[in-house]
PyMOL Python script that loads the backbone (N, CA, C, O; Angstrom):
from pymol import cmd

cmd.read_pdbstr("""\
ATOM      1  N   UNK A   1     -16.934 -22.666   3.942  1.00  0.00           N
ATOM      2  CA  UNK A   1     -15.545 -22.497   3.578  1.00  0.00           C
ATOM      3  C   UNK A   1     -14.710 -22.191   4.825  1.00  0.00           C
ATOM      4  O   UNK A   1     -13.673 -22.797   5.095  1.00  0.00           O
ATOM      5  N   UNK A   2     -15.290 -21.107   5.642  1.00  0.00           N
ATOM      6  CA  UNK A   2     -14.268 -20.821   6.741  1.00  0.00           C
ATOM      7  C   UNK A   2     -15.682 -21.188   8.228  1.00  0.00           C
ATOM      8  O   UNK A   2     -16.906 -21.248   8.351  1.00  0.00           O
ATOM      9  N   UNK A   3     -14.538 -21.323   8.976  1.00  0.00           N
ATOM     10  CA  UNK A   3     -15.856 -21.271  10.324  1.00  0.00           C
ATOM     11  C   UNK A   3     -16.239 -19.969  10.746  1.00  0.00           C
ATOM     12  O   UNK A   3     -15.937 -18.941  10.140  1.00  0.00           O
ATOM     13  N   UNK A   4     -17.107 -20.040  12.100  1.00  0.00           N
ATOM     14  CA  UNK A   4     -17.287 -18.544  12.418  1.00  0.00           C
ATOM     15  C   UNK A   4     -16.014 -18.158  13.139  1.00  0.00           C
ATOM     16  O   UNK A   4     -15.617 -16.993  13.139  1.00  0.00           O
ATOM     17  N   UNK A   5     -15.509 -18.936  13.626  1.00  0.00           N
ATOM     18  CA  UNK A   5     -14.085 -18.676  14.570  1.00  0.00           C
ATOM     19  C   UNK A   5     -12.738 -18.518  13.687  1.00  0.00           C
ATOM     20  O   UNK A   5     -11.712 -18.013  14.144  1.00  0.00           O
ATOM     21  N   UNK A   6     -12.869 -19.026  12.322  1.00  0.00           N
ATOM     22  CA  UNK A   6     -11.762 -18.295  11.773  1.00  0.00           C
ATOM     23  C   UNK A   6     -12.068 -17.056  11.438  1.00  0.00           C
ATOM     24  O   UNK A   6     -11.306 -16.099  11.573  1.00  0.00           O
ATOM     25  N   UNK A   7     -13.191 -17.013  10.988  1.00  0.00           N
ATOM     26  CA  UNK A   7     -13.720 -15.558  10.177  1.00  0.00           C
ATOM     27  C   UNK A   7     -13.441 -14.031  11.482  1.00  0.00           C
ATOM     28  O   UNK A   7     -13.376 -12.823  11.255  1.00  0.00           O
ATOM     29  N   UNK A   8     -13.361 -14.629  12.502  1.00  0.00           N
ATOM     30  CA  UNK A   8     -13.551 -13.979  13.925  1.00  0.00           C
ATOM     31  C   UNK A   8     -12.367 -13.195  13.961  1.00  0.00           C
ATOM     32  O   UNK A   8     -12.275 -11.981  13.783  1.00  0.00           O
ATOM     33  N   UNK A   9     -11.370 -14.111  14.240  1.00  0.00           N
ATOM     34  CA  UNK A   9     -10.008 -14.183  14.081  1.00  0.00           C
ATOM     35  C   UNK A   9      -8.797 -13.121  13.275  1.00  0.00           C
ATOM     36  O   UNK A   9      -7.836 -12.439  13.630  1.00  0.00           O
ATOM     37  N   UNK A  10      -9.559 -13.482  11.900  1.00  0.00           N
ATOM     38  CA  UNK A  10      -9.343 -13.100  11.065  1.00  0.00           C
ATOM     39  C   UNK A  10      -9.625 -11.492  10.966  1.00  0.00           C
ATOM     40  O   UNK A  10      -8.863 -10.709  10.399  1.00  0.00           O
ATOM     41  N   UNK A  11     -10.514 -11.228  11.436  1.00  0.00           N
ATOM     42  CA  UNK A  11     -11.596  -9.778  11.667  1.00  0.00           C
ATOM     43  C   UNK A  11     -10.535  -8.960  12.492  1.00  0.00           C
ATOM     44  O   UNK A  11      -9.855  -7.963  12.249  1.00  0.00           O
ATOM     45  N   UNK A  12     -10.699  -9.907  13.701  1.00  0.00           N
ATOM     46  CA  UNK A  12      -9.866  -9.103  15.032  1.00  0.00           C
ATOM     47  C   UNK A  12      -8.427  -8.743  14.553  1.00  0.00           C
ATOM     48  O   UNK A  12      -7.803  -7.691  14.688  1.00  0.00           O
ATOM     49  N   UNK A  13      -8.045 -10.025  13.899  1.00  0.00           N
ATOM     50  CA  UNK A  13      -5.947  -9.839  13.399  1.00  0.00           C
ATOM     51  C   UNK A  13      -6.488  -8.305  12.764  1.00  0.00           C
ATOM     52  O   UNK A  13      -6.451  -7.174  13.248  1.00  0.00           O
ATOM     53  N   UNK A  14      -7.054  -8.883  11.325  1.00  0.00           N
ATOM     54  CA  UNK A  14      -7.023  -7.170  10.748  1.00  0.00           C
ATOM     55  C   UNK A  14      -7.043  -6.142  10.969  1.00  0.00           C
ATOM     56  O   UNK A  14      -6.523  -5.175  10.413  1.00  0.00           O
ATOM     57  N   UNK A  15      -8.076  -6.311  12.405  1.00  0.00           N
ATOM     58  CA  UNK A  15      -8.197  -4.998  12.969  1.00  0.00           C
ATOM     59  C   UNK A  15      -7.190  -4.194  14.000  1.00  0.00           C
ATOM     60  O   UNK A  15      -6.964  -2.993  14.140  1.00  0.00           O
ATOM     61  N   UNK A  16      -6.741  -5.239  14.586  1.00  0.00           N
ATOM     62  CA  UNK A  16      -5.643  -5.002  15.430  1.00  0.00           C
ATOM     63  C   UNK A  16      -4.018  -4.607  14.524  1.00  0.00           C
ATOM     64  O   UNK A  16      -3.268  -3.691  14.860  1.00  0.00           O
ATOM     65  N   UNK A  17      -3.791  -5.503  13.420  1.00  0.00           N
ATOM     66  CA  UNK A  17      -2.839  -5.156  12.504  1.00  0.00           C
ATOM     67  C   UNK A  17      -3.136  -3.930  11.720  1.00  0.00           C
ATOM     68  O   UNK A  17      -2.037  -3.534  11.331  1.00  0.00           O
ATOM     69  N   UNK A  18      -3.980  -3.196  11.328  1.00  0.00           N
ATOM     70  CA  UNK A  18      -4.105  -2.277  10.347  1.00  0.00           C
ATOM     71  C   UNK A  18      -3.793  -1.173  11.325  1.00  0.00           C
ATOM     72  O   UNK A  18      -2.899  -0.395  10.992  1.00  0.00           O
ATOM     73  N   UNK A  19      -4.614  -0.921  12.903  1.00  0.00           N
ATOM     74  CA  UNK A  19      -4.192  -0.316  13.971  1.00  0.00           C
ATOM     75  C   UNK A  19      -2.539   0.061  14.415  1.00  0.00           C
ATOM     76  O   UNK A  19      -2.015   1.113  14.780  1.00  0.00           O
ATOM     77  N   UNK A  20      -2.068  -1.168  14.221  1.00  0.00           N
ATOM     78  CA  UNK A  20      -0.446  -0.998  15.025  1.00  0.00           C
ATOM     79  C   UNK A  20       0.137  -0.520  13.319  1.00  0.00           C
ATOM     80  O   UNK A  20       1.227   0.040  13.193  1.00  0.00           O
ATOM     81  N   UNK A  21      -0.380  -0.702  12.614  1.00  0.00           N
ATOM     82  CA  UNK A  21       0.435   0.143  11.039  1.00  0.00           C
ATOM     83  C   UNK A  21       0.548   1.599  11.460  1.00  0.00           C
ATOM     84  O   UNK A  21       1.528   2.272  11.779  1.00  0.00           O
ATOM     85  N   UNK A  22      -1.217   1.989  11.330  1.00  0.00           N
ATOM     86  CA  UNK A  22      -1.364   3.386  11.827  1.00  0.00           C
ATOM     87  C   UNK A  22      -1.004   4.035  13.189  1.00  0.00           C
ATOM     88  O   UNK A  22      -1.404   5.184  13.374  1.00  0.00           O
ATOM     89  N   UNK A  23      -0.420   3.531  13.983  1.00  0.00           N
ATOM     90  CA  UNK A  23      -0.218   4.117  15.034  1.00  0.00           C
ATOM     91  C   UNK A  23       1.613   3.976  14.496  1.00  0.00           C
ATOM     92  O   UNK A  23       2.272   5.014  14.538  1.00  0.00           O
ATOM     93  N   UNK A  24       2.180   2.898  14.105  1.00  0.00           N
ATOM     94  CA  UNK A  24       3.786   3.457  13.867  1.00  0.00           C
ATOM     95  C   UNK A  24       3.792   4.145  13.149  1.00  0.00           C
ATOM     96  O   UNK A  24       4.567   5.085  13.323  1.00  0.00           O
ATOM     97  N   UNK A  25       2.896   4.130  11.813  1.00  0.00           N
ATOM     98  CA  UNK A  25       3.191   5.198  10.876  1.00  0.00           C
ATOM     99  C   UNK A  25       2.950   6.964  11.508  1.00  0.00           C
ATOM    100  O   UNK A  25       3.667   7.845  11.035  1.00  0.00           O
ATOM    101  N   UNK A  26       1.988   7.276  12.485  1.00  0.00           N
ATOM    102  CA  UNK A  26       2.281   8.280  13.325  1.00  0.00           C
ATOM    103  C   UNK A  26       3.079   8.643  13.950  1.00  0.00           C
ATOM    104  O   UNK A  26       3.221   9.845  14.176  1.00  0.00           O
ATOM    105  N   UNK A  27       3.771   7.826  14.377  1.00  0.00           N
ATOM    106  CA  UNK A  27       4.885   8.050  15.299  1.00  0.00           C
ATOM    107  C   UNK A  27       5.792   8.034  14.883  1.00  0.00           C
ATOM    108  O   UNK A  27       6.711   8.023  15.702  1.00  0.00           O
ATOM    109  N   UNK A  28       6.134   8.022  13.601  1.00  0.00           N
ATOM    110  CA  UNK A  28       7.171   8.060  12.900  1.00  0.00           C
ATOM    111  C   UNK A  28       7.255   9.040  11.565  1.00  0.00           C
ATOM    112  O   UNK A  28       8.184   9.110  10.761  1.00  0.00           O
ATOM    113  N   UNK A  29       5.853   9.867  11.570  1.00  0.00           N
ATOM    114  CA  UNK A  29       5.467  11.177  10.298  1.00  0.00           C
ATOM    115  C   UNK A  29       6.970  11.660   9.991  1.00  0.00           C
ATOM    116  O   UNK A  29       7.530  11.456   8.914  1.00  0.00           O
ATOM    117  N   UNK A  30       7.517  12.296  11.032  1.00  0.00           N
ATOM    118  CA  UNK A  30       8.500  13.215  10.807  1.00  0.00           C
ATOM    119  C   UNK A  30       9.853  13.109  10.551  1.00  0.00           C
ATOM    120  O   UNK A  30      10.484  14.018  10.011  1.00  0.00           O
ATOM    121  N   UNK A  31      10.355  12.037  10.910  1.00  0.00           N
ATOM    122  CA  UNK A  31      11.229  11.050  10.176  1.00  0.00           C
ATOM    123  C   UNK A  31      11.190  10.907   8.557  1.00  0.00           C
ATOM    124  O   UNK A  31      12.004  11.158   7.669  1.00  0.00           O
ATOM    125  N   UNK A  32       9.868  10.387   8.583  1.00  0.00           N
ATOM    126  CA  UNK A  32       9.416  10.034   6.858  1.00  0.00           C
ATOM    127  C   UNK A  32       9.661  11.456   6.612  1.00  0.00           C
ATOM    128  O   UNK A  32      10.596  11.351   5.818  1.00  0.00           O
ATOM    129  N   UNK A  33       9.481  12.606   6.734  1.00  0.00           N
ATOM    130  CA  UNK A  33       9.256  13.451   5.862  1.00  0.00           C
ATOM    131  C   UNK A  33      10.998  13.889   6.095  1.00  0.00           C
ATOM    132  O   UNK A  33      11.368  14.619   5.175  1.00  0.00           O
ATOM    133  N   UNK A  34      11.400  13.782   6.467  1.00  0.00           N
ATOM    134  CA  UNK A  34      12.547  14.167   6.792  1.00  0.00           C
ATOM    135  C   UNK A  34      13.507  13.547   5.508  1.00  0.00           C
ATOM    136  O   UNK A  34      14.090  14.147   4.605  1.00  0.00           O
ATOM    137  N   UNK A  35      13.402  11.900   5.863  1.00  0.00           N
ATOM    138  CA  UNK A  35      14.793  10.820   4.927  1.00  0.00           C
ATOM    139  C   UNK A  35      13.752  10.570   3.914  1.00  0.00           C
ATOM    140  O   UNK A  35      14.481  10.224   2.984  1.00  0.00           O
ATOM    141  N   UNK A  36      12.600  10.509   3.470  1.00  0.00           N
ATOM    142  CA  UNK A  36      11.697  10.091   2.021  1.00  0.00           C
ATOM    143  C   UNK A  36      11.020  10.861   1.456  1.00  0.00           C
ATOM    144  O   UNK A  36       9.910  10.542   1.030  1.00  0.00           O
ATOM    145  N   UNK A  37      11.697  12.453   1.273  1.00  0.00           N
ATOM    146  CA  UNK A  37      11.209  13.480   0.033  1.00  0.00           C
ATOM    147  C   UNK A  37      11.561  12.754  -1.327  1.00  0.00           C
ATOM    148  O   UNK A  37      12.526  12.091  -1.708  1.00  0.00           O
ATOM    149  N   UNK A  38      10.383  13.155  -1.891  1.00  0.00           N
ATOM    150  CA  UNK A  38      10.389  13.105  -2.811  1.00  0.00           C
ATOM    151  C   UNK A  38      10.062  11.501  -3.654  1.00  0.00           C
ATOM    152  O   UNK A  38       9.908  11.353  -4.866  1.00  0.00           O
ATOM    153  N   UNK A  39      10.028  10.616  -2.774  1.00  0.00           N
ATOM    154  CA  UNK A  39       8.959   9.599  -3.306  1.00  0.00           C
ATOM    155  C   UNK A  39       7.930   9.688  -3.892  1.00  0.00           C
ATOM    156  O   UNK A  39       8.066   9.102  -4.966  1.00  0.00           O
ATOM    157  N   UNK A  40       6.685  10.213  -3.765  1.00  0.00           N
ATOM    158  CA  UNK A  40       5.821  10.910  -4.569  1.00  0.00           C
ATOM    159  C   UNK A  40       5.830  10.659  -5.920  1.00  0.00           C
ATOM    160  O   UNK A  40       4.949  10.122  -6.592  1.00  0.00           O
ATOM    161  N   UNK A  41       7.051  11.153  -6.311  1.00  0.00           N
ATOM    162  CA  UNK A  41       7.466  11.813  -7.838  1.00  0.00           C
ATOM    163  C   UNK A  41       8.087   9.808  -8.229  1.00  0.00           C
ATOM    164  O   UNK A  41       7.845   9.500  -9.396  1.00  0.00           O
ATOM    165  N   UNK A  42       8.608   8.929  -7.586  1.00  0.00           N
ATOM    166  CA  UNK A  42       9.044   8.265  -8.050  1.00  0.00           C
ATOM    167  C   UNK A  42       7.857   6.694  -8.350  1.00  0.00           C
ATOM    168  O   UNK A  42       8.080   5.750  -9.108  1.00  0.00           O
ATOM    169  N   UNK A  43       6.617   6.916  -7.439  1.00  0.00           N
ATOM    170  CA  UNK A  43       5.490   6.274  -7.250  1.00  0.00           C
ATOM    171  C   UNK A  43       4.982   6.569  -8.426  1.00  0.00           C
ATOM    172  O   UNK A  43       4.809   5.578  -9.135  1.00  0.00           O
ATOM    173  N   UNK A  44       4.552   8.012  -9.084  1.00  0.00           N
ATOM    174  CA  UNK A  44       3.744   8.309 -10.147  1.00  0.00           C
ATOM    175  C   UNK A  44       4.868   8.153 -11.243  1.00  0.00           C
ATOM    176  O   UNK A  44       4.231   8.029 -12.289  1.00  0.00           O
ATOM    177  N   UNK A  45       6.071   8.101 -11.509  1.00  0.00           N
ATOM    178  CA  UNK A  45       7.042   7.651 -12.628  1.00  0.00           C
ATOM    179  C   UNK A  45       6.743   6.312 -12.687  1.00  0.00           C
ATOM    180  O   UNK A  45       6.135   6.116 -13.739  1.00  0.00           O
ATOM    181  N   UNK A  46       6.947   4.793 -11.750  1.00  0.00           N
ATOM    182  CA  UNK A  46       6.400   4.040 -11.612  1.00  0.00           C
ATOM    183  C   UNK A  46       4.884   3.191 -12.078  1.00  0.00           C
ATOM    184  O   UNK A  46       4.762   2.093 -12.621  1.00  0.00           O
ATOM    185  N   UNK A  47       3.913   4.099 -11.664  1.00  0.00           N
ATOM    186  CA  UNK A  47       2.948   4.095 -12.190  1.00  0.00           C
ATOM    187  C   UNK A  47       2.534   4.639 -13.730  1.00  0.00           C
ATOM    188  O   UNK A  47       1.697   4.038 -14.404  1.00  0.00           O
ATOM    189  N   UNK A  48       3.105   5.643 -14.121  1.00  0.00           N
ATOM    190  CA  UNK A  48       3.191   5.954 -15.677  1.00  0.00           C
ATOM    191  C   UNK A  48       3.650   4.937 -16.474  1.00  0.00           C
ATOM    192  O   UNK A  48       3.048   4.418 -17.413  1.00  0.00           O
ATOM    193  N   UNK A  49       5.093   4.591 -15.924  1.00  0.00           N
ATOM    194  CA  UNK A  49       5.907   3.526 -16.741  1.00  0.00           C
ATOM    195  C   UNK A  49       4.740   2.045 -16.773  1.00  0.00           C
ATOM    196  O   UNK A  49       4.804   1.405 -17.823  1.00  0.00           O
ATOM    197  N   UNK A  50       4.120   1.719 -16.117  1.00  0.00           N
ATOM    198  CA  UNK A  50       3.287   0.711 -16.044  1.00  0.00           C
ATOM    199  C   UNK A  50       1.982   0.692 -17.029  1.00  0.00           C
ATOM    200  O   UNK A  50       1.346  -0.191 -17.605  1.00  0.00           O
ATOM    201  N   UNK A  51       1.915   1.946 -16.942  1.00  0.00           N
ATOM    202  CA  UNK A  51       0.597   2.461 -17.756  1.00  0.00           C
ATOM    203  C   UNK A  51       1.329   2.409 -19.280  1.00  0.00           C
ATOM    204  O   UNK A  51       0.806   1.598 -20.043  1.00  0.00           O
ATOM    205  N   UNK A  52       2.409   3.130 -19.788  1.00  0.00           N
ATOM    206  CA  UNK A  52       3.119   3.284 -20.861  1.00  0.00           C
ATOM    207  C   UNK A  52       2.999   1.780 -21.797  1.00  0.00           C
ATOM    208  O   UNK A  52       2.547   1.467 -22.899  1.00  0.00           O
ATOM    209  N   UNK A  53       3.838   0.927 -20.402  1.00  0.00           N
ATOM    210  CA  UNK A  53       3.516  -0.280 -20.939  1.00  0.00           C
ATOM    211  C   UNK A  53       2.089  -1.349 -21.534  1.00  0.00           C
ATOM    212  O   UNK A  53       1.916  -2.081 -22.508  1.00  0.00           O
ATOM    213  N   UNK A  54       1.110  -0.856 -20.104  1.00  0.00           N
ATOM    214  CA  UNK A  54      -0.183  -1.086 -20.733  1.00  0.00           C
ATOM    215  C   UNK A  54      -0.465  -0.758 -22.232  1.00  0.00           C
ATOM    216  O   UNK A  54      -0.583  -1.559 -23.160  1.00  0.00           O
ATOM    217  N   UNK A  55      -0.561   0.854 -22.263  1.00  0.00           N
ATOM    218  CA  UNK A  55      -1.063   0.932 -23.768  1.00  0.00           C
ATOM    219  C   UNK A  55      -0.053   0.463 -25.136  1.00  0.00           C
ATOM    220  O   UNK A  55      -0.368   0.394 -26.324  1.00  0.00           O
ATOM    221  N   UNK A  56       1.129   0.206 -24.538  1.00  0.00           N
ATOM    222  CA  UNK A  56       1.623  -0.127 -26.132  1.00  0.00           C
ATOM    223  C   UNK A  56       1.397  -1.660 -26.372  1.00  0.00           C
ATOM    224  O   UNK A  56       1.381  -1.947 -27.569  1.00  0.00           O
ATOM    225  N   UNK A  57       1.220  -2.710 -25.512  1.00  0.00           N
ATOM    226  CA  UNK A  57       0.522  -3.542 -25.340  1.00  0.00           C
ATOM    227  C   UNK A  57      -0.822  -4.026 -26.171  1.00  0.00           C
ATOM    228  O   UNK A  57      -1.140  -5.086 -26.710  1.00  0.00           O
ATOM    229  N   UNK A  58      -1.431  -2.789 -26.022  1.00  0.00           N
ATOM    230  CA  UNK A  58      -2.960  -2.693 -26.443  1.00  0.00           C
ATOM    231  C   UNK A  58      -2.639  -1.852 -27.584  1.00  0.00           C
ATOM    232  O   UNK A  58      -3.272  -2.369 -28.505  1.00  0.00           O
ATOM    233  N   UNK A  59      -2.252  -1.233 -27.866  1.00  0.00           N
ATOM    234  CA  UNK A  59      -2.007  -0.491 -29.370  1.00  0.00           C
ATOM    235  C   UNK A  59      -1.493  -1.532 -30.186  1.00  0.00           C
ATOM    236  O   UNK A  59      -1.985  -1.714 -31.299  1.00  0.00           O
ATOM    237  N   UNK A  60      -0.273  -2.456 -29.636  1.00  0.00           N
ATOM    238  CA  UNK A  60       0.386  -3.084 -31.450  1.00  0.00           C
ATOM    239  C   UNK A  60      -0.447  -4.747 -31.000  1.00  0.00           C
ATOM    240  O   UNK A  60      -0.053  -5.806 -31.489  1.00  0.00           O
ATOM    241  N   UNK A  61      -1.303  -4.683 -30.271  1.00  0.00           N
ATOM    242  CA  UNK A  61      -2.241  -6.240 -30.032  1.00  0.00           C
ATOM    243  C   UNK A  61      -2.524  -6.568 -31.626  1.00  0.00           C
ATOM    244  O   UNK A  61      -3.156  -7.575 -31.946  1.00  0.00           O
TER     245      UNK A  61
END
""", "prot")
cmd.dss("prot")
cmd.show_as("cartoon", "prot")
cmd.util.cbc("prot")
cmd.orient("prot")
């Protein structure tokens, strides 16, 4: 399906991209905590509302 040289490639991008995430997202902690309190609370509302929807879904099936 893939060669060894894409698969390679592919390895290295990830690794190098997941790296430069975590290194801006460090360098930038205190900022975030500064301008994005309280996200948290709007991720798990989000996620409830999704779930809410799941089960009534599956309840009137």
């Amino acid at each position: 399906m893939f060669s060894t040289g894409q698969l390679i490639f592919a390895i290295c991008f990830a690794m190098v991209f997941i790296s430069s995430l975590i290194y801006t997202y460090r360098k930038d902690i205190n900022i975030h905590k500064q301008h994005y309190r309280g996200t948290l609370w709007v991720l798990l509302a989000f996620i409830g509302f999704i779930g809410l929807i799941a089960a009534i879904k599956f309840i009137f099936k």
